[in-house]
N, C-alpha and C positions, 0 to 999 in steps of 0.2 A: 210249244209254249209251256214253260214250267216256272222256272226260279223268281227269284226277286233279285234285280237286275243293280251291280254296285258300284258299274262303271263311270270316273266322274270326268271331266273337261269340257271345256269350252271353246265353242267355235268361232262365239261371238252371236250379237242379236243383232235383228233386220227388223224393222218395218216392212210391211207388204211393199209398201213406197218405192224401197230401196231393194225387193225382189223384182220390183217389175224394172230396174235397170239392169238387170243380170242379162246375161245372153241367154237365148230361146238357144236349144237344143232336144230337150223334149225327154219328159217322163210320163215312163204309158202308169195309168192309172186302173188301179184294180181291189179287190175286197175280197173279205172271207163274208160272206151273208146267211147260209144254214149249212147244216152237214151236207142235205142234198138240193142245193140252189134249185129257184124255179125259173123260167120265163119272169113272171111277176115280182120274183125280188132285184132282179136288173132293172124293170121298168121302173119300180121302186125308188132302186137307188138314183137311177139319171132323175127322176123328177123330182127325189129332195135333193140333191146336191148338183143338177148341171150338166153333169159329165157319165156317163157311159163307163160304168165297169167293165174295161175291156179284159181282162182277167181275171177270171174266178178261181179261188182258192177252195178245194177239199181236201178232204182225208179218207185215205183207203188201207184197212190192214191184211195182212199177207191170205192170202187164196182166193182175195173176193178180185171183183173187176166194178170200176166205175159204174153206175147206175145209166141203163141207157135210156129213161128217161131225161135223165138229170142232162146228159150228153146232147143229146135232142132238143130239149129246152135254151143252152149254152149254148149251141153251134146255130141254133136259128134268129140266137142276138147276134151272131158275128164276134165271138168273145170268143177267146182261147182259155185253155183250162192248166190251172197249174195243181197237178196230181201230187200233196206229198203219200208217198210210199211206204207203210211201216211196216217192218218185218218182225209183226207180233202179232197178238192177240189180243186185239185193244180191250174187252169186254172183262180182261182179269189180266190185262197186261203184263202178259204172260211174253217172253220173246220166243221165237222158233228156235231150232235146233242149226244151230248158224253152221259147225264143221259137216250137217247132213247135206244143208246149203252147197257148201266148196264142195263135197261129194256127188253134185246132180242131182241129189231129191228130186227137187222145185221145178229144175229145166222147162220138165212140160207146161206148167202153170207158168214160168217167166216169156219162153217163149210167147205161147199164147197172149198174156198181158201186150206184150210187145209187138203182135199183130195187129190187136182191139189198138194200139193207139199207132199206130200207122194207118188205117184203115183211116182214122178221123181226118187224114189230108189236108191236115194245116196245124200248126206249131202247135204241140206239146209241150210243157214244161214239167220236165218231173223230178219232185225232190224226195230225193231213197235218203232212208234212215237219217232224218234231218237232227238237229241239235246234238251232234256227237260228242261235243267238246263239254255235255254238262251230265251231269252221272243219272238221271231220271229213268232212262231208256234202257231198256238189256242190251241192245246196239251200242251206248258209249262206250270209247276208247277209253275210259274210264275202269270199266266192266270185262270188256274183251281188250284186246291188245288193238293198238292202233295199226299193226301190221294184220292182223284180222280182218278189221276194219275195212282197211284197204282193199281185201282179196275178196270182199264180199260185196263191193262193190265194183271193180275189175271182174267179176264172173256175172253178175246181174250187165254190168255194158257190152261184154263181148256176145252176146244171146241179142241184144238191140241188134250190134253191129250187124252180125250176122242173119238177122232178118229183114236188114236195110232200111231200120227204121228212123231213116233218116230227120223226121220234119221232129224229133222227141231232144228236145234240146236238156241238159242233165243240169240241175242245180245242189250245189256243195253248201247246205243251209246250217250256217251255224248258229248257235247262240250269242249272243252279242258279250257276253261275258263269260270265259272259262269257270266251269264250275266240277270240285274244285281247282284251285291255280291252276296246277300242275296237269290237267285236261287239256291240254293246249292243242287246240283244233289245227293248228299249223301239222301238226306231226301224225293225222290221219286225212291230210289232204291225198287226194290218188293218184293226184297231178295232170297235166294242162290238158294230154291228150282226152283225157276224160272226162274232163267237167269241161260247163260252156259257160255256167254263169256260175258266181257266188250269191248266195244268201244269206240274209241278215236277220235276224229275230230278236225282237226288243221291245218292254214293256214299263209303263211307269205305275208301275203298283199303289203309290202315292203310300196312304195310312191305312192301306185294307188288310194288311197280314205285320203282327207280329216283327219289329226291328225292321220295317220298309219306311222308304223316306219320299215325300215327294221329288220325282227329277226329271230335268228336262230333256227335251229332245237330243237335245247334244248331248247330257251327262250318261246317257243311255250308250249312244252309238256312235260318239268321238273316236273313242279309242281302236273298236275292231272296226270300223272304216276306215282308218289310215291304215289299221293291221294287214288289210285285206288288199289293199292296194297294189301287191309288191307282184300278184298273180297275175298282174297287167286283162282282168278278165271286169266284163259288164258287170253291175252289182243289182240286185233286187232286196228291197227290203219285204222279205217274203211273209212276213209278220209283223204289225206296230202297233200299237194301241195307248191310251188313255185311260186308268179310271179319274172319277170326280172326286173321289175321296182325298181330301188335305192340300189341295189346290185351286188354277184356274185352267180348270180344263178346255175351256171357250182360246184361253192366252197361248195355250199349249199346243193344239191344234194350227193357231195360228200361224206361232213361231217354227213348228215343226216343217210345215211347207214352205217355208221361207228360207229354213236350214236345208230341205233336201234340194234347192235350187241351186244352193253352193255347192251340193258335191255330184260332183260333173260324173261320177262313173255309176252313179243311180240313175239305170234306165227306165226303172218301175219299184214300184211301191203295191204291196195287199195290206190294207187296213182291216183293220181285226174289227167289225162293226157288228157285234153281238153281244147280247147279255149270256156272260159264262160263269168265270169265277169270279167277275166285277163287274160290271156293268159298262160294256166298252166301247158303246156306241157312242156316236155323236148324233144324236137324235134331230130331225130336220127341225123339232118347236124350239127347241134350245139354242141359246146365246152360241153352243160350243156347234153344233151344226151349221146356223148361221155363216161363220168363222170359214169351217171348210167350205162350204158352197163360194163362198166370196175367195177362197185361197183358190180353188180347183178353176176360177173361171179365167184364170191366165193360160196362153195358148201355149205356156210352156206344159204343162198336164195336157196328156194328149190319151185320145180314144182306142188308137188304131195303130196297129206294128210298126207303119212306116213311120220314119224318124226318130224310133228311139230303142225299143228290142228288136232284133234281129232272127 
């Protein structure tokens, strides 16, 4: 999560009304809650909103390994863990030495990593060097070449394959808008054999930062959702959020779940439900909590693998 997001279109507005004649097919339901989740912030979240964050979002950067607490905690709600993977040094964001990378450096730390989540014995989701297509990161194809890119991830998969870790499903997470243009996430895709699912990441910054504008759900994520289509691959919006600033973020929430009802290749959604650079929760006392509790209690948002990720 970085930019301020300027993609516009429209998919059209629903009433919940007119969500609830949609066909059920089923989107798993999921959140980003602290760096390192507890037991208590899943019990948390199902009891202000309903529903069971069956997918937890963290963040891990290069040489560490997931908290096994935090693991422990997760795997005893029954929730699957979706790992983004950063191949830097977040604390001075700093990147690694990427050609050391293609040279073996790492091996033994990737192997390993790739043990630790085979070992977990039920779906991983893990998303390496996510938002490539926007220039933040020493990983954008931006920065390094998109054929780089690619080879850095092609070497971190063949070390899974070859340790058969098979239940670690790979997600290709981009930004929801090329940043800039010419960063086009199409042209460091690594292609089909190697990703399993696409990822989407999108924010409505409203009036918090300098030339941002309030937008909605669709003006956000219209555009690379059709863009993304063509990969014929599941989609996760592996990042989404709201601030309150210059809007109706109660409205926004609403329509947002009503919009992902129309797009049939979103199997899951992680909602950004923290206070960060804006304040991106939907708080259970607020109008805008309310909204989601009332959107999430259609049997289309669903708990649990079956029916909707694979």
């Amino acid at each position: 999560m970085k930019r301020l997001l300027l993609v516009a279109g429209i998919l059209g507005v629903c009433g919940l009304s007119a969500c609830e004649r949609q066909k059920v097919s089923g989107c798993f339901v999921g959140a980003f809650l602290a760096d390192r989740p507890s037991a208590a912030d899943i019990d948390r979240f199902q009891a202000s909103y309903g529903k069971k964050p069956g997918l937890i979002l963290t963040f891990l950067d290069w040489g560490k390994y997931p908290d096994e607490g935090m693991v422990r905690a997760v795997s005893g709600r029954g929730v699957s863990l979706m790992v983004t993977w950063e191949p830097w040094v977040a604390s001075t964001q700093a990147g690694i030495d990427y050609d050391a990378f293609l040279a073996g450096k790492d091996d033994a730390y990737i192997r390993a990593f790739a043990l630790k989540m085979k070992a977990l014995g039920q779906p991983v989701f893990l998303r390496f060097a996510h938002e490539m297509n926007g220039d933040w990161y020493p990983w954008s194809c931006v920065r390094i070449s998109p054929e780089k890119y690619q080879k850095l991830w092609f070497h971190a998969r063949r070390i899974f394959d070859q340790v058969e870790a098979g239940n670690v499903r790979w997600v290709f997470s981009l930004n929801s808008e090329n940043v800039p243009l010419g960063n086009d996430a199409a042209f460091c895709y690594p292609g089909d054999r190697y990703v399993d699912y696409i990822g989407l990441d999108g924010y409505n910054w409203g009036t918090t930062r300098t030339g941002s504008r309030w937008q909605s759900f669709n003006d956000i994520f219209f555009r690379s959702y059709k863009n993304v289509l063509h990969y014929k691959k599941p989609v996760i919006l592996s990042e989404f959020s709201s601030t309150s600033s210059g809007g109706d973020k109660a409205l926004w929430i609403e329509k947002a779940l009503c919009d992902i009802r129309r797009m049939s290749a979103v199997k899951g959604f992680i909602l950004f439900n923290v206070d960060k650079e804006t304040d991106w929760r939907f708080s259970s006392d607020t109008e805008s909590g309310r909204r989601l509790k009332r959107g999430l209690k259609s049997p289309y948002f669903v708990e649990t693998l079956q029916g909707s990720l694979r």
